[in-house]
Residue frames relative to the residue before (quaternion, step in Angstrom):
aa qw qx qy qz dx dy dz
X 1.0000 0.0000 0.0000 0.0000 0.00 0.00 0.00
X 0.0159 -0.8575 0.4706 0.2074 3.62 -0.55 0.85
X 0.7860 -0.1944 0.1356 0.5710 3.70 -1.23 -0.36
X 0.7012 0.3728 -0.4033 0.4545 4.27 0.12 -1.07
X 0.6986 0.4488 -0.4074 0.3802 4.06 0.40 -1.02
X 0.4593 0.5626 -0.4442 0.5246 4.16 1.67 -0.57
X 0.7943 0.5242 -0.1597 0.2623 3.62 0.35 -1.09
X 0.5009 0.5794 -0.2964 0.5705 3.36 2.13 -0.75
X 0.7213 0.5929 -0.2013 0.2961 3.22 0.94 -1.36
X 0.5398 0.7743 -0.2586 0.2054 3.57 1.20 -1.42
X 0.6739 0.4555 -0.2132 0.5413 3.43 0.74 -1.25
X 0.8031 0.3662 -0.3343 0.3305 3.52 0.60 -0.72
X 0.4831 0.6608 -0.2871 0.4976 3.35 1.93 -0.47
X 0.6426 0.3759 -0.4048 0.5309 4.17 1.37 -0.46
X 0.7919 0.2736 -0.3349 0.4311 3.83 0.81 -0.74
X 0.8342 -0.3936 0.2260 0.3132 3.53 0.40 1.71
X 0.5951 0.7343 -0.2796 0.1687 3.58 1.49 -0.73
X 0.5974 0.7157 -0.1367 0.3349 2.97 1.51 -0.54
X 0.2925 -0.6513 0.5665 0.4116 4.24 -0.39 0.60
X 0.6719 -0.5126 0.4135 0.3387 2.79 -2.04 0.52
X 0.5574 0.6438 -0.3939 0.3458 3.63 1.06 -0.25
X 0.6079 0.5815 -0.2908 0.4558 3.23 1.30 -1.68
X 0.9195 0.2650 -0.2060 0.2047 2.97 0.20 -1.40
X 0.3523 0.4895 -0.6051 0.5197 3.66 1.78 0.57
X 0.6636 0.4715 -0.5268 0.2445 3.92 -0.12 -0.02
X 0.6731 0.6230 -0.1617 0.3642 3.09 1.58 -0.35
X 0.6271 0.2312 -0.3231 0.6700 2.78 1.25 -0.71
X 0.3507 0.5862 -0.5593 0.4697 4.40 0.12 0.39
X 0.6459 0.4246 -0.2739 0.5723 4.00 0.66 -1.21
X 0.7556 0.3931 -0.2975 0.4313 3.74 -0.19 -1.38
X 0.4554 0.7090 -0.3379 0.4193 4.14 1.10 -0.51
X 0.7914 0.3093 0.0399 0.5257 3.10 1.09 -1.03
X 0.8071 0.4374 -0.0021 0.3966 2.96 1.15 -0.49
X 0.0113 -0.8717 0.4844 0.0732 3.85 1.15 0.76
X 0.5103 0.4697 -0.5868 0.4179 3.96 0.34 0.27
X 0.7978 0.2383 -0.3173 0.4539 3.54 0.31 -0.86
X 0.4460 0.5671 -0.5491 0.4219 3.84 0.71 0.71
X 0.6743 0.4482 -0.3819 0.4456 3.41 0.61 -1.01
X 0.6291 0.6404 -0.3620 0.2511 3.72 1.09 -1.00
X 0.5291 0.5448 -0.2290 0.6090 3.33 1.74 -1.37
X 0.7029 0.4168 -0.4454 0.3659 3.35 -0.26 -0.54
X 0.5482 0.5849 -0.3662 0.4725 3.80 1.34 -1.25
X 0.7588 0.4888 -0.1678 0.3964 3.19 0.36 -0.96
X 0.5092 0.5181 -0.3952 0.5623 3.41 1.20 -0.68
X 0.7170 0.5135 -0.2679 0.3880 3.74 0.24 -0.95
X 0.7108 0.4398 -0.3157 0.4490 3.41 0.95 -0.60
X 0.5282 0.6299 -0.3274 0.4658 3.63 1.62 -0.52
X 0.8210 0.4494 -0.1860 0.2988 3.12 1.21 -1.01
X 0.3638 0.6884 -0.3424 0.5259 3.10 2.15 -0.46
X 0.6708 0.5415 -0.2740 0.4263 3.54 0.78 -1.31
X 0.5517 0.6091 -0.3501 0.4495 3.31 0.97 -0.91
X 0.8366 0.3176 -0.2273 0.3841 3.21 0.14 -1.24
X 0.3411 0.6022 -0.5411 0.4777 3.79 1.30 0.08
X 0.2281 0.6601 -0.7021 -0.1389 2.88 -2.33 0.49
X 0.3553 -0.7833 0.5102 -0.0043 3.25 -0.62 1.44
X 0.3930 -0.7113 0.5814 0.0397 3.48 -0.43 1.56
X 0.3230 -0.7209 0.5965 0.1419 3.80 -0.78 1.28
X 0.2072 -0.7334 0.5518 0.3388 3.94 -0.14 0.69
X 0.5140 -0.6406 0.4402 0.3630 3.64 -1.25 0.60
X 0.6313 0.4860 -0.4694 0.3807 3.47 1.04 -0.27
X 0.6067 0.4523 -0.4169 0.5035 4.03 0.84 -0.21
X 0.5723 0.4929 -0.4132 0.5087 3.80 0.59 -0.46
X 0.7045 0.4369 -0.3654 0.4234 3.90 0.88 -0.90
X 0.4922 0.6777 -0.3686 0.4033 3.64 1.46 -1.12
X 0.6957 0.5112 -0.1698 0.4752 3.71 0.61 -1.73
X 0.6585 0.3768 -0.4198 0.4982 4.13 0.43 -0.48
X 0.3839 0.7427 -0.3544 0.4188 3.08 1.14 -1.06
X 0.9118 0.2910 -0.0522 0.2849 2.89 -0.62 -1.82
X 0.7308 0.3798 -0.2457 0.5111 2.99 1.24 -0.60
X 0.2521 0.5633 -0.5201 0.5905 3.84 0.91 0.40
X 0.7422 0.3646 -0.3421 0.4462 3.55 -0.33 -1.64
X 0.5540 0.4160 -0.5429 0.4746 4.39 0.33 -0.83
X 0.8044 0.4079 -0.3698 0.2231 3.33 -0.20 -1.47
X 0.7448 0.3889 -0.4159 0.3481 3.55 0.42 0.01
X 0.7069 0.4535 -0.3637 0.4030 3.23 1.45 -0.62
X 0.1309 0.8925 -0.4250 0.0758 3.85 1.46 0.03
X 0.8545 0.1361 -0.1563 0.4763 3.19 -0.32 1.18
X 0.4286 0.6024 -0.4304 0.5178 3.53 1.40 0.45
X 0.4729 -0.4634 0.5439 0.5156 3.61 -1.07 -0.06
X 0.0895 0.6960 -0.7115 0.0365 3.76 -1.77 0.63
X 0.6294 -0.2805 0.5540 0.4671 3.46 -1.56 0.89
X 0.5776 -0.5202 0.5910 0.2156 3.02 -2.26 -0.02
X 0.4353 -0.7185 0.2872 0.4601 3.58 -0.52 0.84
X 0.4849 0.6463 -0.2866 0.5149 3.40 1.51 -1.15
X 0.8504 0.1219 -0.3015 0.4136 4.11 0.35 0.18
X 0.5630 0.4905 -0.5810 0.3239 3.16 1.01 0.22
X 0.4081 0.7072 -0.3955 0.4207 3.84 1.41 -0.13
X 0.7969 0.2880 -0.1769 0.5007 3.28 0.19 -1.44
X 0.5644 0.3843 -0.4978 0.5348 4.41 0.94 -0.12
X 0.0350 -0.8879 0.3597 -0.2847 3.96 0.82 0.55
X 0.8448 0.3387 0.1992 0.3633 1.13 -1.10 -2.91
X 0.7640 0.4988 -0.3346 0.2358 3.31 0.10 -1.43
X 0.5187 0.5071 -0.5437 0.4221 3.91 0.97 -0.06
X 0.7095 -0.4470 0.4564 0.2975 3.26 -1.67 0.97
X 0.7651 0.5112 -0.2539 0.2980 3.58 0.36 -0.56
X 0.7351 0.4028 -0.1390 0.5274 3.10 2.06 -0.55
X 0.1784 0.8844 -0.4061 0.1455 2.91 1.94 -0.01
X 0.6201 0.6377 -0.2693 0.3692 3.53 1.10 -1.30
X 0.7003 0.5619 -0.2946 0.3273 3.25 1.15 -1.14
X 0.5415 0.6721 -0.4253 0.2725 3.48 1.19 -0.90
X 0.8407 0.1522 -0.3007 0.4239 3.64 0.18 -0.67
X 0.3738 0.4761 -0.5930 0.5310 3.95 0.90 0.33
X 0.7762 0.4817 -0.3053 0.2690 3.68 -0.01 -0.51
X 0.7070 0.2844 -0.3359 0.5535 3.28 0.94 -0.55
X 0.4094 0.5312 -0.5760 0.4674 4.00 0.96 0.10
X 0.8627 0.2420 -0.3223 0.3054 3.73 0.40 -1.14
X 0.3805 0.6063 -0.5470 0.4340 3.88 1.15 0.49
X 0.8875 -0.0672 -0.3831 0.2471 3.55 0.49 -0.63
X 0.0728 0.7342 -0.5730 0.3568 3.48 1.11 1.29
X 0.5931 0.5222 -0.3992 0.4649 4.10 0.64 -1.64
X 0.8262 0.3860 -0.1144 0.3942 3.30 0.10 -2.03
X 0.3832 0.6653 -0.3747 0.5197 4.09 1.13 0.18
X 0.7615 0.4365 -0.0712 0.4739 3.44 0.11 -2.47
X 0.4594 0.8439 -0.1651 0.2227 2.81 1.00 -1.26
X 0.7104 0.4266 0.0893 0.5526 3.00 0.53 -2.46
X 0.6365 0.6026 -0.1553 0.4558 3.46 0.92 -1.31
X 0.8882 0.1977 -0.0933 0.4042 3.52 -0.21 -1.11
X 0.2773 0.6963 -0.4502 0.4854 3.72 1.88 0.18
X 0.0341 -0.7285 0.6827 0.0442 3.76 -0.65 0.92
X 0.2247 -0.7476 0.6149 0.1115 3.49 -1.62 0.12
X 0.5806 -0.6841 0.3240 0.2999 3.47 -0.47 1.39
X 0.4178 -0.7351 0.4246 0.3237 3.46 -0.70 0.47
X 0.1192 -0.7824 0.6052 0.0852 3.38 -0.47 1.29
X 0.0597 -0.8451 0.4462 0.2884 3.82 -1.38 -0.01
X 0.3168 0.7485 -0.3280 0.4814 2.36 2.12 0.92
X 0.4419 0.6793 -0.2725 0.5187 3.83 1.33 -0.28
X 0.2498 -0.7925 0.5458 0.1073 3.33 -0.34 1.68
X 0.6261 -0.4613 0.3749 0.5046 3.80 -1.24 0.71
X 0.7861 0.3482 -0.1820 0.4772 3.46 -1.61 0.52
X 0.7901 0.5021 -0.3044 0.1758 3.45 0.32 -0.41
X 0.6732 -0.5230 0.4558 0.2560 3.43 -1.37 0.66
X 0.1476 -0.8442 0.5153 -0.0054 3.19 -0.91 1.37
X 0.7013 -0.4541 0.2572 0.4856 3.59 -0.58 0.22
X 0.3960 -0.5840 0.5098 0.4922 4.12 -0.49 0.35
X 0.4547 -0.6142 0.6235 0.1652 3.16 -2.19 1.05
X 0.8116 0.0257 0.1771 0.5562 3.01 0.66 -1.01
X 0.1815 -0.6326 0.7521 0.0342 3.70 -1.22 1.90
X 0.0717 0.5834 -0.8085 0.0290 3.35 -1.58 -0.02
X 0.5842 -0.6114 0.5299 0.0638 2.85 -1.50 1.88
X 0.0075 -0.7011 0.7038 0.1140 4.04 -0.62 1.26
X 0.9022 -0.0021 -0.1385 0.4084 4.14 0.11 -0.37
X 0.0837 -0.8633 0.4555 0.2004 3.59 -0.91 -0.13
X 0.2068 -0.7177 0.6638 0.0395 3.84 -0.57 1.21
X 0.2607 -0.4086 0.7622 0.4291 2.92 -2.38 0.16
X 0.3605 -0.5720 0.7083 0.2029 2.92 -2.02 0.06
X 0.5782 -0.6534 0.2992 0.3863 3.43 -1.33 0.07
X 0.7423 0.2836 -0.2902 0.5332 3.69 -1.10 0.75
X 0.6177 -0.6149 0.2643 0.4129 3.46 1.31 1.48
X 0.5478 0.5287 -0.5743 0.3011 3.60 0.35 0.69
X 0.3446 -0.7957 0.4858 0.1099 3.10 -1.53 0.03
X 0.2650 -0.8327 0.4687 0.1291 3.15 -0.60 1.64
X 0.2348 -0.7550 0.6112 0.0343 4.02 -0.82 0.88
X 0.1390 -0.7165 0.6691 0.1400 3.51 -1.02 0.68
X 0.0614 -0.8598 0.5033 -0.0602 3.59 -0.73 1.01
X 0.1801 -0.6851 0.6893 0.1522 3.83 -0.29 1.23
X 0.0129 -0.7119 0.7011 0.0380 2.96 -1.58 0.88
X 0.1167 -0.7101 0.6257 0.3011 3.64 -1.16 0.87
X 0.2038 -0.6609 0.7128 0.1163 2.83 -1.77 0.16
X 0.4713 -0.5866 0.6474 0.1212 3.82 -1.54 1.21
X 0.0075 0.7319 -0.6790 -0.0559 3.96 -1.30 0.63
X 0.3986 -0.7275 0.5335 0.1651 3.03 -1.13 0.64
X 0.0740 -0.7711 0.6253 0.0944 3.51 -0.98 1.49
X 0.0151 -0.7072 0.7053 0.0470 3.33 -1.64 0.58
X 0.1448 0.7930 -0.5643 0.1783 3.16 -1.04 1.52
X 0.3878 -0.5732 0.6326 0.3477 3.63 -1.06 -1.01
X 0.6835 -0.5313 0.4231 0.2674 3.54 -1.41 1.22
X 0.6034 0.5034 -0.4192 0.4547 3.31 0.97 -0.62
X 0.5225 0.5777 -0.5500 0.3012 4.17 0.75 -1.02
X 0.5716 -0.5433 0.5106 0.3424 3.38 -1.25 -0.18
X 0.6550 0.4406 -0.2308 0.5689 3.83 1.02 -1.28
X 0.6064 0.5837 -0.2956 0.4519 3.86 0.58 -0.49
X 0.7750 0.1869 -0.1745 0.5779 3.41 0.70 -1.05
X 0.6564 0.4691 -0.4595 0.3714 3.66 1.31 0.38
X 0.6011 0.4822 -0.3609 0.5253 3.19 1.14 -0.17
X 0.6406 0.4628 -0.4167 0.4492 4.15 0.63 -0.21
X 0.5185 0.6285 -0.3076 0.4915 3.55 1.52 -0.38
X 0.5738 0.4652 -0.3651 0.5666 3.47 1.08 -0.84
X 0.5945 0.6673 -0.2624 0.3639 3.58 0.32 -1.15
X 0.6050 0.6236 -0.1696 0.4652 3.04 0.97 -1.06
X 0.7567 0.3370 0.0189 0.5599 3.32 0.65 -1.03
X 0.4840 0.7052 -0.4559 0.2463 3.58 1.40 0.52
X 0.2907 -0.7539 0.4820 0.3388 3.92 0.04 0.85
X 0.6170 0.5001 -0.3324 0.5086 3.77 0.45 -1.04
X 0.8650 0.0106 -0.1419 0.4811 4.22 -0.30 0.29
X 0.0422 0.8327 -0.5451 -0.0877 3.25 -0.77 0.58
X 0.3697 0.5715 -0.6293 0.3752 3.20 1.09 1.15
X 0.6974 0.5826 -0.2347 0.3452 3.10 1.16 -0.26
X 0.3680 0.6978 -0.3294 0.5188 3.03 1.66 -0.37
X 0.6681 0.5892 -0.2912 0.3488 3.30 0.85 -2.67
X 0.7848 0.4042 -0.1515 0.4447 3.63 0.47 -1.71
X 0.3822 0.6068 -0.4114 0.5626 3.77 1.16 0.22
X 0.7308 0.5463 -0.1702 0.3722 3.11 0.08 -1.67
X 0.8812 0.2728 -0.1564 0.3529 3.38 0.88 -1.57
X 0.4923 0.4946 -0.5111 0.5018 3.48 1.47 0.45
X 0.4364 0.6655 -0.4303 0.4261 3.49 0.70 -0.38
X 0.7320 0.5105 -0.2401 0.3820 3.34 -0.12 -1.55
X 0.6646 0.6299 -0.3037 0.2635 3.93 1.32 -0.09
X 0.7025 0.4555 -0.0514 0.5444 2.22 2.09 -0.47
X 0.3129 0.7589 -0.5607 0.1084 3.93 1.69 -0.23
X 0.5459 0.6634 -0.4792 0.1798 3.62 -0.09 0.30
X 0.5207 0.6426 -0.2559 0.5004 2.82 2.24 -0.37
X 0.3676 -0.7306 0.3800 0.4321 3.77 -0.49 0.55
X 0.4276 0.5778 -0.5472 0.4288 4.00 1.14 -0.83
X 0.7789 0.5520 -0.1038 0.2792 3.36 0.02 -1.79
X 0.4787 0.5248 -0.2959 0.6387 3.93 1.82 -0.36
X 0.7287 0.4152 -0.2806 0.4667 3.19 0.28 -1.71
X 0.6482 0.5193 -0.3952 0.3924 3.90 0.83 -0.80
X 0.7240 0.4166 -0.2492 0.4900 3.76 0.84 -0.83
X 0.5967 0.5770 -0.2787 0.4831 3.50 1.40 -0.24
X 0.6194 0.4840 -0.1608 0.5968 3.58 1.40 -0.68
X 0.8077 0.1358 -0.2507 0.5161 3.70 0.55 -0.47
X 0.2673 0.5669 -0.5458 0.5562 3.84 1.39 1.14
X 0.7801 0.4708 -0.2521 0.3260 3.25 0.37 -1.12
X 0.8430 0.1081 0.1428 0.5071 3.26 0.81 -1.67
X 0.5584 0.5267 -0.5609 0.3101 3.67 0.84 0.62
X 0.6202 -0.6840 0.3066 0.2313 3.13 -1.01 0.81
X 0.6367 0.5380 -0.3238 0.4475 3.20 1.56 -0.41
X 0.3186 -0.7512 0.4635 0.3455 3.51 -0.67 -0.24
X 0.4547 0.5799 -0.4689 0.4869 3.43 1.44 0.19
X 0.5613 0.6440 -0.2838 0.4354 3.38 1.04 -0.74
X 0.7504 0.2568 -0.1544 0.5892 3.61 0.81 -1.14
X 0.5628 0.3954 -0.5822 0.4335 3.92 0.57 -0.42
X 0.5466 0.6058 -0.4477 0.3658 4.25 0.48 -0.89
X 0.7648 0.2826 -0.3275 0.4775 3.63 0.44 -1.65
X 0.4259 0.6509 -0.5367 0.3269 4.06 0.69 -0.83
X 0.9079 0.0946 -0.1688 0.3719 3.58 0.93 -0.99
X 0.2370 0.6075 -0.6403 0.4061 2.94 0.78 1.65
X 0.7964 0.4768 -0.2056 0.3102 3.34 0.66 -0.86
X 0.4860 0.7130 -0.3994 0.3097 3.54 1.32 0.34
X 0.5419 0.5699 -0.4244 0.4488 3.13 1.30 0.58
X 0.6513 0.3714 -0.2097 0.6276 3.64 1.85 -0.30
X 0.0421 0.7563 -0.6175 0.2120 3.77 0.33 1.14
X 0.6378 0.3560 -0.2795 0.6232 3.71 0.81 -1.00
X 0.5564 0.5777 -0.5372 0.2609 3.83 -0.23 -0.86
X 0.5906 -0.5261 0.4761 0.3845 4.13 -0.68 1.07
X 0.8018 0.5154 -0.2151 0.2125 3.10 0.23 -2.38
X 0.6908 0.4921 -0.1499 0.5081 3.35 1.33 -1.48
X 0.4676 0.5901 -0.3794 0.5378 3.58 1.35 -0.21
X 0.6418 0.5730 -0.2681 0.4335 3.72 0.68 -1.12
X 0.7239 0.3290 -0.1573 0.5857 3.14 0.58 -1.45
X 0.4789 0.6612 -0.3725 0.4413 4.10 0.21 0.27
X 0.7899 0.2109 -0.1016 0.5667 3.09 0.74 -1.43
X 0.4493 0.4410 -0.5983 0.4957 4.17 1.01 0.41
X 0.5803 0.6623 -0.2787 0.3833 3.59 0.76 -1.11
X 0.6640 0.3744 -0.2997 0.5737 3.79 0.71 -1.12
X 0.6838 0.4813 -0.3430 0.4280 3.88 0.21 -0.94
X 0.7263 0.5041 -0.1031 0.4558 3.71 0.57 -1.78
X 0.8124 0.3815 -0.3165 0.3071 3.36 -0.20 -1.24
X 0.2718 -0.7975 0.4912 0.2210 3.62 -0.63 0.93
X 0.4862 0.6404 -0.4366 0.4035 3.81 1.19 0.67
X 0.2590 -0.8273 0.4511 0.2124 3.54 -0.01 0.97
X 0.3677 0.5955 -0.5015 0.5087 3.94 1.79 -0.05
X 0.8117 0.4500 -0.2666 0.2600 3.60 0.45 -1.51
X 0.4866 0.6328 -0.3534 0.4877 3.41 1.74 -0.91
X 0.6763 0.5999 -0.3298 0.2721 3.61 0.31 -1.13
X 0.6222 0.5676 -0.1275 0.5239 2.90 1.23 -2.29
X 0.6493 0.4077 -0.2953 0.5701 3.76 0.63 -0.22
X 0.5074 0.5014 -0.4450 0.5414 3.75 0.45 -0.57
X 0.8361 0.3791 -0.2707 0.2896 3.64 -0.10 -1.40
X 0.6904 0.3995 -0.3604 0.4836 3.44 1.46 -0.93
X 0.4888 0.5012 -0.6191 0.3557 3.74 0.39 0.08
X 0.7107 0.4527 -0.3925 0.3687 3.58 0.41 -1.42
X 0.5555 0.5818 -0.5698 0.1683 3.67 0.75 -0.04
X 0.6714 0.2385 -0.1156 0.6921 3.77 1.97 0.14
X 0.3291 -0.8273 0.4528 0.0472 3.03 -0.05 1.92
X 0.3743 0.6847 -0.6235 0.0487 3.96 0.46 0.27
X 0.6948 -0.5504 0.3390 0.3153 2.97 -1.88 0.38
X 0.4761 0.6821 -0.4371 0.3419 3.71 0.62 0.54
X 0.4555 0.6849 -0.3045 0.4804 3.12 1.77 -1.23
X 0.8025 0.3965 -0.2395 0.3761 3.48 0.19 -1.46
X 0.5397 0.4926 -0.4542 0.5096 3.99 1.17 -0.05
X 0.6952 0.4623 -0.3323 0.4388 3.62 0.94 -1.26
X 0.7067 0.3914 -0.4642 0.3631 3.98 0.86 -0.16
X 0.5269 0.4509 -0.4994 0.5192 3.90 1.43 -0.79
X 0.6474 0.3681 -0.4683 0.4755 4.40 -0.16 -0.14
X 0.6979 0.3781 -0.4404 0.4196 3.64 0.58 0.51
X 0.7794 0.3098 -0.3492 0.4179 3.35 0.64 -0.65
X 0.5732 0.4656 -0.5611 0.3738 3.83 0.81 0.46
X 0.8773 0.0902 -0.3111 0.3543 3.37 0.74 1.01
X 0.2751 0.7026 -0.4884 0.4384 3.38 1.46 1.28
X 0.3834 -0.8088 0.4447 -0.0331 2.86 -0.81 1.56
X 0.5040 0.4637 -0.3427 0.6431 3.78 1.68 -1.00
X 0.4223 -0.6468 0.5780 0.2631 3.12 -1.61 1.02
X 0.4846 0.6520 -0.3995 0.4247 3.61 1.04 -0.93
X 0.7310 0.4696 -0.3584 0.3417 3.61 0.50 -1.31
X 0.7676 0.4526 -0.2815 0.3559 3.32 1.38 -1.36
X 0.2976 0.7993 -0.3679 0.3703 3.71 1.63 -0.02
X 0.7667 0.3855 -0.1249 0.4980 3.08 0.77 -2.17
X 0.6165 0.5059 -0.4365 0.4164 3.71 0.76 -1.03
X 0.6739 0.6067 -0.2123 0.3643 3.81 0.56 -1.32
X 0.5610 0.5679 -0.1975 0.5689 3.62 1.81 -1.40
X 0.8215 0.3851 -0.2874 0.3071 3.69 1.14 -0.97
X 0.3401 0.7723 -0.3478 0.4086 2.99 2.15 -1.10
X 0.5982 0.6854 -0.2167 0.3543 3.75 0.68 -1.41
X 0.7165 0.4820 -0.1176 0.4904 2.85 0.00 -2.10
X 0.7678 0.2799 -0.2947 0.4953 3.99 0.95 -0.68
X 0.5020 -0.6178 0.4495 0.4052 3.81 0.91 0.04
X 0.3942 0.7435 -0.4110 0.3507 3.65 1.26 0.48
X 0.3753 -0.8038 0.3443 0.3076 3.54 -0.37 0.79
X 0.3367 -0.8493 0.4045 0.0411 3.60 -1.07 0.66
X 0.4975 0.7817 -0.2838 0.2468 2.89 2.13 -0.71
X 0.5481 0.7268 -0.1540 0.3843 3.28 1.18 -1.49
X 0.7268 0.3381 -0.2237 0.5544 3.99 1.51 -0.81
């Protein structure tokens, strides 16, 4: 496989599309190969920018589309404009002018959300790795053909089931992504906690260390907090702890940090609990800070 067939392949290899064969050939090429790493990574980034987009459907194009498509279903099988231009001849009156760029944000928002929010019954009959039935077709062109038929290009996505163990490499890369979904954070939560079996790994530290820090949920960070209670001494996880005791506005998450610092009394700990309680507001928090101050012979009187 060289560098253009690595490059054809990429996009379909982030949205899951890819057999397990293809895509060990792919990543086997990219091993060796740092042009088409940097390319994936590019490309990773642009998925993720997307990610974080959300593109409101206006209700008047959602009405336009029932609309329009009411109007196929009755005329089915008559000759008809294309659906894809009566839409876009539309736009062009002066009055809809507005619609043009809300519209094409929400064509490919539809087909995005689309892909995304399409579920697939749980089978346990569904061999590892395997292709399921398509969730979702969506119509990209439309011809007549000859002797009045009609010829239809259709993209279809399709969902695969993976079964593995944390140890696989794709398994714990693809729950790692998870991690880091913005749009669900139950998902994140259950990410988070299969992860947490493993914090000995550095990807997998740095993963429970990153969404301590910066996920927005706090189920999210009270989960990774306890992945990490096996690394109480670790410098790095010390660092992040004490942004976490000062910063985090979850008084579950402040605590859970209170307890894993004390699991290594050094004498920083005790500056990082008097700079909390001269402006911790949960009484619970100042209880525990005041309970640890003790426990180090550190004075408390002063708060």
């Amino acid at each position: 496989m060289n560098c253009d067939d690595v490059k054809k392949q990429l996009a379909l290899m982030l949205y899951g599309e890819l057999t397990f064969d293809e895509e060990e050939a792919v990543e086997q090429h990219m091993d060796g190969c740092v042009v088409c790493r940097a390319e994936l990574s590019a490309q990773r980034r642009l998925h993720e920018t997307l990610d974080d987009r959300q593109a409101e459907v206006p209700d008047e194009l959602l009405d336009m589309c029932r609309q329009d498509l009411r109007q196929r279903v009755l005329t089915a099988g008559a000759p008809a404009t294309p659906f894809w231009r009566r839409i876009f001849s539309g736009w062009s009156a002066p009055s809809a002018t507005w619609l043009k760029p809300a519209g094409a944000l929400a064509l490919v928002a539809l087909g995005f959300f689309a892909a995304r929010l399409t579920t697939v019954p749980n089978r346990t009959d569904v061999a590892s790795n395997a292709l399921v039935e398509p969730v979702t077709s969506r119509v990209r062109t439309i011809e007549s053909a000859a002797g009045g038929g009609i010829q239809l290009v259709v993209e279809e996505t399709r969902q695969r089931v993976l079964q593995g163990r944390l140890e696989d490499e794709q398994i714990r890369h693809l729950l790692l992504g998870a991690a880091r979904d913005p749009s669900d954070p139950g998902l994140r939560v259950e990410s988070v906690e299969l992860l947490m079996a493993r914090p000995e790994s550095t990807e997998i530290r740095t993963a429970l260390l990153t969404a301590l820090r910066h996920d927005p949920n706090p189920g999210v960070r009270l989960k990774a907090i306890e992945g990490l209670h096996a690394f109480g001494a670790d410098p790095e996880t010390r660092k992040v702890l004490a942004q976490v005791l000062l910063a985090d506005d979850n008084p579950g998450v402040r605590t859970q940090a209170i307890d894993l610092l004390m699991q290594k009394k050094e004498p920083e700990v005790v500056g990082l609990l008097q700079e909390l309680l001269r402006k911790e507001d949960s009484s619970y928090v100042r209880l525990r800070s005041q309970k640890a101050l003790r426990e180090m012979n550190a004075s408390v009187e002063t708060f």
